[in-house]
Jmol script that loads the backbone (N, CA, C; Angstrom):
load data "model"
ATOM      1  N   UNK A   1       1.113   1.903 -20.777  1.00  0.00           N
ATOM      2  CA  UNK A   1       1.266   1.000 -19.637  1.00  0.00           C
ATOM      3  C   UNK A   1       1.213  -0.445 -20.108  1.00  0.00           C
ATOM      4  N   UNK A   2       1.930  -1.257 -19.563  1.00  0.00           N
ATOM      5  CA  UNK A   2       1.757  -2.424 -19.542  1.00  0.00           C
ATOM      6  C   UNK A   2       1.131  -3.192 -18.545  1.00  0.00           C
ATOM      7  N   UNK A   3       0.502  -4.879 -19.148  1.00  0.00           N
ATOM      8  CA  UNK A   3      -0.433  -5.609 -18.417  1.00  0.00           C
ATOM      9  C   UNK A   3       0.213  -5.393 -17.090  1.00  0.00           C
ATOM     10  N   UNK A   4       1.700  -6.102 -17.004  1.00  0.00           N
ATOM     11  CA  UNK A   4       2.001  -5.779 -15.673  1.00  0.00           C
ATOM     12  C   UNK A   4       1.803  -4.571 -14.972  1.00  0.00           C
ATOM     13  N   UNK A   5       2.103  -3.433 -15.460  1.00  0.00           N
ATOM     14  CA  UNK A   5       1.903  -2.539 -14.588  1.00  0.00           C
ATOM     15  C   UNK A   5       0.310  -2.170 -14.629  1.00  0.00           C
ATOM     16  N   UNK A   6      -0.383  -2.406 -14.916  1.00  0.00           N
ATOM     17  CA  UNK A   6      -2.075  -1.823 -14.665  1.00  0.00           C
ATOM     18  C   UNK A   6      -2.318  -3.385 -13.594  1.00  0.00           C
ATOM     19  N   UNK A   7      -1.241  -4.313 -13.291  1.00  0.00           N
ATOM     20  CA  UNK A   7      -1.743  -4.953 -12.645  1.00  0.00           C
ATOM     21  C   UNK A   7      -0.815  -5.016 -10.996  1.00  0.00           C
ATOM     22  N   UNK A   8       0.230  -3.797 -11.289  1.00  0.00           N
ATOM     23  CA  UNK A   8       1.364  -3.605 -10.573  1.00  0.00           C
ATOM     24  C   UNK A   8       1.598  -4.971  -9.884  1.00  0.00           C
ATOM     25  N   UNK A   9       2.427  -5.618 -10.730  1.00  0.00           N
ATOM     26  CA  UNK A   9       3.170  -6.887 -10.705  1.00  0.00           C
ATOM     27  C   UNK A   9       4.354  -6.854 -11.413  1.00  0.00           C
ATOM     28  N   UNK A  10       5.710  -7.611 -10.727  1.00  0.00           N
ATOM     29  CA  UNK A  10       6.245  -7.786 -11.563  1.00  0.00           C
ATOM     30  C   UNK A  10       6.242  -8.726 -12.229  1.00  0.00           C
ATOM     31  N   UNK A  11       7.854  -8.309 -14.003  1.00  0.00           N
ATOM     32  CA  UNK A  11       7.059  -9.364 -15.154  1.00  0.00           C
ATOM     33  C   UNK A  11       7.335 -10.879 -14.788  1.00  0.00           C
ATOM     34  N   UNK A  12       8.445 -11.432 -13.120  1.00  0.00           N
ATOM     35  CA  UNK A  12       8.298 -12.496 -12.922  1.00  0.00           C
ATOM     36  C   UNK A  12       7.259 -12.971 -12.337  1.00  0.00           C
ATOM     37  N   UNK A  13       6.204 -12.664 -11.905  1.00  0.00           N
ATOM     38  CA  UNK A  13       4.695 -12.795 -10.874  1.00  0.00           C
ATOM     39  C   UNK A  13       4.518 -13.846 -11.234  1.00  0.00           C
ATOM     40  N   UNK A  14       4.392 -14.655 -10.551  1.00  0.00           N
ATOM     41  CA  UNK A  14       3.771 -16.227 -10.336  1.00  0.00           C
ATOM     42  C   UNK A  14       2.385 -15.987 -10.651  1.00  0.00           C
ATOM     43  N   UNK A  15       1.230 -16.559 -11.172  1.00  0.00           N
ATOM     44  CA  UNK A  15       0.481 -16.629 -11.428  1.00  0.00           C
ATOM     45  C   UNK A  15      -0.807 -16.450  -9.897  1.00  0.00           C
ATOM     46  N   UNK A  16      -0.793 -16.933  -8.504  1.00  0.00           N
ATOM     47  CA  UNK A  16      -1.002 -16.929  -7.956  1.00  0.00           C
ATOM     48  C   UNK A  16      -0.690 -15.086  -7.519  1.00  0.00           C
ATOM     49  N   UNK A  17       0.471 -14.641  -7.400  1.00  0.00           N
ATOM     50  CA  UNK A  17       0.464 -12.885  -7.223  1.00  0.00           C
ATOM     51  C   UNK A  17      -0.537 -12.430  -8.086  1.00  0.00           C
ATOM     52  N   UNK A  18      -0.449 -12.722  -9.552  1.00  0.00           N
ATOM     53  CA  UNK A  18      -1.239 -12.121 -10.530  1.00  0.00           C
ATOM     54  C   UNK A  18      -2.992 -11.751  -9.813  1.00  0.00           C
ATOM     55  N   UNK A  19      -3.484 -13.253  -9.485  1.00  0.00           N
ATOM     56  CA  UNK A  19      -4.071 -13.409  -9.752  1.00  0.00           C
ATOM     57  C   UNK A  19      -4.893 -13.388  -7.547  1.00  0.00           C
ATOM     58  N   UNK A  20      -4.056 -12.741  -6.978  1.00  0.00           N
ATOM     59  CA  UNK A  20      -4.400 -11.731  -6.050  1.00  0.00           C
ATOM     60  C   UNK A  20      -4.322 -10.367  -6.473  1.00  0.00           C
ATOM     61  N   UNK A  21      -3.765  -9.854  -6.831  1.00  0.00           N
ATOM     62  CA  UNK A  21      -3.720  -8.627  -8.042  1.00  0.00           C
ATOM     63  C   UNK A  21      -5.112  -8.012  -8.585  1.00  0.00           C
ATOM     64  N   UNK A  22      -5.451  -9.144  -9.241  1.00  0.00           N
ATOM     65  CA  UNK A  22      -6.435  -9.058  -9.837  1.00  0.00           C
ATOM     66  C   UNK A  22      -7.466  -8.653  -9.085  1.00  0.00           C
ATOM     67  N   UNK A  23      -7.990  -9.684  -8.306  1.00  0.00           N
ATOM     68  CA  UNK A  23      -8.605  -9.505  -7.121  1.00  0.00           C
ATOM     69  C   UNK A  23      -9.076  -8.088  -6.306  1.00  0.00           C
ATOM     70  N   UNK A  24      -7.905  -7.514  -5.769  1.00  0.00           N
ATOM     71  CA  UNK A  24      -7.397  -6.556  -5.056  1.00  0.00           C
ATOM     72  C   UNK A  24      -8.132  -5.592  -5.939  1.00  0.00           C
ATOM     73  N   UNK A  25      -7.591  -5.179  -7.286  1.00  0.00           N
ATOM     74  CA  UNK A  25      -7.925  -3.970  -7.770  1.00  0.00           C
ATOM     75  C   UNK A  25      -9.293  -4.340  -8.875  1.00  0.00           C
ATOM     76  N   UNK A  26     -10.003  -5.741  -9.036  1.00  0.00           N
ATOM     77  CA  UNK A  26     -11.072  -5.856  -9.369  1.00  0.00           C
ATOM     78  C   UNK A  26     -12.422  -5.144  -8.602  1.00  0.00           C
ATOM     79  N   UNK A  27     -11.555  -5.453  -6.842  1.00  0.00           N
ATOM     80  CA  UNK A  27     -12.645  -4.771  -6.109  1.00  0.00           C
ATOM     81  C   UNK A  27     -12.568  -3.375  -6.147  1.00  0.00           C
ATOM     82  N   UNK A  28     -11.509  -2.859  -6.220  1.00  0.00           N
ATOM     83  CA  UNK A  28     -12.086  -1.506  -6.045  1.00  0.00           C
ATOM     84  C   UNK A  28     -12.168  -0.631  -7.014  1.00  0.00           C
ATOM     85  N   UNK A  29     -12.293  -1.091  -8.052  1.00  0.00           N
ATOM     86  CA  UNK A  29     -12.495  -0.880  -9.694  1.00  0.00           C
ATOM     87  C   UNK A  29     -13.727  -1.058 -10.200  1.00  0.00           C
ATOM     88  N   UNK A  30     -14.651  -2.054  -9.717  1.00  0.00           N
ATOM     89  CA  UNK A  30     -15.441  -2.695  -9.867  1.00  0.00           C
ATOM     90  C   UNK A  30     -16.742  -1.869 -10.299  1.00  0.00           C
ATOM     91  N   UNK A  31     -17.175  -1.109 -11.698  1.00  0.00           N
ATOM     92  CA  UNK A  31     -18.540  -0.537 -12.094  1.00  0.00           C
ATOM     93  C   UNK A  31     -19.158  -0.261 -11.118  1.00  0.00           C
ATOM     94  N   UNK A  32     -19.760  -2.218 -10.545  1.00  0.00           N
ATOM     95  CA  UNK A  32     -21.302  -2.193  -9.375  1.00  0.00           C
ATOM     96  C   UNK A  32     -20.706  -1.453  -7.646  1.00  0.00           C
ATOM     97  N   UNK A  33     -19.178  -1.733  -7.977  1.00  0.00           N
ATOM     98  CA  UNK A  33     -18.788  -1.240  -6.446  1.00  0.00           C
ATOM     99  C   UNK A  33     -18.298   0.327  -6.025  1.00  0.00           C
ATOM    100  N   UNK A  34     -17.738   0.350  -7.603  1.00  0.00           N
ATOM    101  CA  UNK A  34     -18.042   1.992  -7.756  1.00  0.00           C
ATOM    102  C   UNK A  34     -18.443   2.982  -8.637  1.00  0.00           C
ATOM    103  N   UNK A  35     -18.844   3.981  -7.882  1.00  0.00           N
ATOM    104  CA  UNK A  35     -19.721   4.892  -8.942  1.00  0.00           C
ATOM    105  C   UNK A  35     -19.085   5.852  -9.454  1.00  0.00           C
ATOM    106  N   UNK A  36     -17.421   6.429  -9.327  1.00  0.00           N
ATOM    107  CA  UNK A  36     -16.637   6.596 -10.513  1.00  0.00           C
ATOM    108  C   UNK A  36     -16.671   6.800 -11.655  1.00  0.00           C
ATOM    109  N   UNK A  37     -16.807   7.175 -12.704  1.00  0.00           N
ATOM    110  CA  UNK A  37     -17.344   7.684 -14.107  1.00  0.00           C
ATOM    111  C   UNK A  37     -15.779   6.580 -14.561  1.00  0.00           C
ATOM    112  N   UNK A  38     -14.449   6.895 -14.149  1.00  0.00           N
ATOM    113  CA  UNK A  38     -13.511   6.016 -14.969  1.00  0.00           C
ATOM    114  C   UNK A  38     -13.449   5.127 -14.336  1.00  0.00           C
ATOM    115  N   UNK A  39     -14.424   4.385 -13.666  1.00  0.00           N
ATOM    116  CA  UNK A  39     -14.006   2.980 -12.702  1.00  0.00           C
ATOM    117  C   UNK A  39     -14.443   1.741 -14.152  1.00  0.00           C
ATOM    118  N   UNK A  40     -15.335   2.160 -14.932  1.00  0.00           N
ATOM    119  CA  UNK A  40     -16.037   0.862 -15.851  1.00  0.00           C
ATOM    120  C   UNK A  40     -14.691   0.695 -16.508  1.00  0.00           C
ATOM    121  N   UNK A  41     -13.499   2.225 -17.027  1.00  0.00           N
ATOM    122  CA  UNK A  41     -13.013   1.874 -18.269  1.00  0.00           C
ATOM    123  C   UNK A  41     -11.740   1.250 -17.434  1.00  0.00           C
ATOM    124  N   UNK A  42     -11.019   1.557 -16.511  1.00  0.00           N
ATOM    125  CA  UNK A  42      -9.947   0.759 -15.585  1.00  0.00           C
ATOM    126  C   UNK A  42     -10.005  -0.576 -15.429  1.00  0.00           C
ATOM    127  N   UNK A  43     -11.730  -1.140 -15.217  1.00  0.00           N
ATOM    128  CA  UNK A  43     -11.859  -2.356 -14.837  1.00  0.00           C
ATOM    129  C   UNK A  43     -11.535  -3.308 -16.007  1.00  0.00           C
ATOM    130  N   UNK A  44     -12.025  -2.289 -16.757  1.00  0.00           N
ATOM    131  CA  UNK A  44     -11.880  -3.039 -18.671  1.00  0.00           C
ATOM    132  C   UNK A  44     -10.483  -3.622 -18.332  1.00  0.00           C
ATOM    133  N   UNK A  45      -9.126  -2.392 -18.652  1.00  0.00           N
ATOM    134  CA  UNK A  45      -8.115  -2.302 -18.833  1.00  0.00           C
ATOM    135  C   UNK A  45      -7.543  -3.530 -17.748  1.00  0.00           C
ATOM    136  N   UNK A  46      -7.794  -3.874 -15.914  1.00  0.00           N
ATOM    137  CA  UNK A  46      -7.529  -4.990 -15.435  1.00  0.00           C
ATOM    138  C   UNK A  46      -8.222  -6.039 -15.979  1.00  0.00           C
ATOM    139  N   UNK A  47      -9.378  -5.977 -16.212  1.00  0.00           N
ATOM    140  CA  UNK A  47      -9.504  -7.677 -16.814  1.00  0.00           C
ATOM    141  C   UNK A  47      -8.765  -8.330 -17.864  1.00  0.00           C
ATOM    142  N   UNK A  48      -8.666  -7.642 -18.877  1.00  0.00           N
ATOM    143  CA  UNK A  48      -7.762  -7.727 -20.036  1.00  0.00           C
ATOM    144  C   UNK A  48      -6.830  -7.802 -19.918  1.00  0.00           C
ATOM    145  N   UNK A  49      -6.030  -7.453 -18.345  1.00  0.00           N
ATOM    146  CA  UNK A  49      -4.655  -7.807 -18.040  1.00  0.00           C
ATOM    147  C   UNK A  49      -4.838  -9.141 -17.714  1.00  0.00           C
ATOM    148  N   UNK A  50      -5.216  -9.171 -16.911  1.00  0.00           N
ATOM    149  CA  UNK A  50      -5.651 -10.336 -16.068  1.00  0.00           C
ATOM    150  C   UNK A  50      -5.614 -11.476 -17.070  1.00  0.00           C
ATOM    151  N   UNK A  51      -6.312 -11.389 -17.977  1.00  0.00           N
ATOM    152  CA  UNK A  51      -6.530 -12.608 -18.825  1.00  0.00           C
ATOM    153  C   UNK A  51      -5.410 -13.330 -19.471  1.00  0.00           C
ATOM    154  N   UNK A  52      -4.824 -12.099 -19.831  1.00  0.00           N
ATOM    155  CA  UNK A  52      -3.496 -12.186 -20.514  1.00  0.00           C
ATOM    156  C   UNK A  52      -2.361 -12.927 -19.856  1.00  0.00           C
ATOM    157  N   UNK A  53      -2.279 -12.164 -18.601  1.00  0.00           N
ATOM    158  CA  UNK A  53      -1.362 -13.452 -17.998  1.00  0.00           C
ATOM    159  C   UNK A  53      -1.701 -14.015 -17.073  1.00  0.00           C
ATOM    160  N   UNK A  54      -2.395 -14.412 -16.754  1.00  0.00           N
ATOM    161  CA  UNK A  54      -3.266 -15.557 -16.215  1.00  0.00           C
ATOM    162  C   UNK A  54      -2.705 -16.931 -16.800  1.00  0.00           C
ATOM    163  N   UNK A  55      -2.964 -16.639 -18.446  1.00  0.00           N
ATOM    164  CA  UNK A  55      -2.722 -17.598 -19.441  1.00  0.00           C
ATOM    165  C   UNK A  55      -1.591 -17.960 -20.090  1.00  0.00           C
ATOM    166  N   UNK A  56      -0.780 -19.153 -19.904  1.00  0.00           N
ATOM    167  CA  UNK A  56       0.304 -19.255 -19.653  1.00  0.00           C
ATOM    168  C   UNK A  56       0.718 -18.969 -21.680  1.00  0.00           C
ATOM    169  N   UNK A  57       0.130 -19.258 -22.164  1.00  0.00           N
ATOM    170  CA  UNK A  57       0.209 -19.183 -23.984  1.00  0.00           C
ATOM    171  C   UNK A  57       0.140 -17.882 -24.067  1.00  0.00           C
ATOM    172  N   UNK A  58      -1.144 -17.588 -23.797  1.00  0.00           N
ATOM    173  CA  UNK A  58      -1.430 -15.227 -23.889  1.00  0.00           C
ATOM    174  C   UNK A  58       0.092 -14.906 -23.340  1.00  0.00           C
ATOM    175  N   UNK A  59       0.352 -15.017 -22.398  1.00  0.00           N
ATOM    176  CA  UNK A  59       1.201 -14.777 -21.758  1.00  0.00           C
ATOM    177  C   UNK A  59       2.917 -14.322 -22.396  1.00  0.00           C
ATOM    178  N   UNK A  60       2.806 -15.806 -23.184  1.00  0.00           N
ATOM    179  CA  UNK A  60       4.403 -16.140 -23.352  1.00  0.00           C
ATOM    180  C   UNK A  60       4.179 -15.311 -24.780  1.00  0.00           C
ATOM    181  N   UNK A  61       3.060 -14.968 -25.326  1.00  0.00           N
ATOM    182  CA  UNK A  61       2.986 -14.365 -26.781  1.00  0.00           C
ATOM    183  C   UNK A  61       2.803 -12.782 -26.284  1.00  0.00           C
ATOM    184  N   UNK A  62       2.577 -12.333 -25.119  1.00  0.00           N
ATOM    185  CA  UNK A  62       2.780 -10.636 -24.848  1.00  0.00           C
ATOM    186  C   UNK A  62       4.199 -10.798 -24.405  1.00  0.00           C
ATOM    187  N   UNK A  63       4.996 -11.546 -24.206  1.00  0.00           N
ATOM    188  CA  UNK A  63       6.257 -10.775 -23.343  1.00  0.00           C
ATOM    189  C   UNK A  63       6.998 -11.278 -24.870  1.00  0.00           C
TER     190      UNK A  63
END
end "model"
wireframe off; spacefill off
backbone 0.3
color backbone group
């Protein structure tokens, strides 16, 4: 999978989509919010998206 898709965005997403995205599936991913056994390792996998293109440099060096 790619960042985009673990963040189901597409690869044009304005930074602002991204970063409702994030949001959205931070909460319900979230370790403290759920008790899920694969919720810690998903949340991993969105933050690490997240970061990536968030950042306009990370960004332009994953695509």
């Amino acid at each position: 999978k790619t960042h985009y898709d673990i963040l189901d965005v597409p690869k044009d997403a304005t930074t602002d989509i991204i970063r409702k995205s994030y949001l959205e599936k931070s909460l319900k991913y979230h370790p403290d919010l759920n008790k899920e056994h694969s919720c810690g390792e998903k949340f991993k996998f969105i933050s690490n998206a997240h970061s990536v293109l968030s950042c306009t440099l990370e960004r332009q060096k994953y695509d």
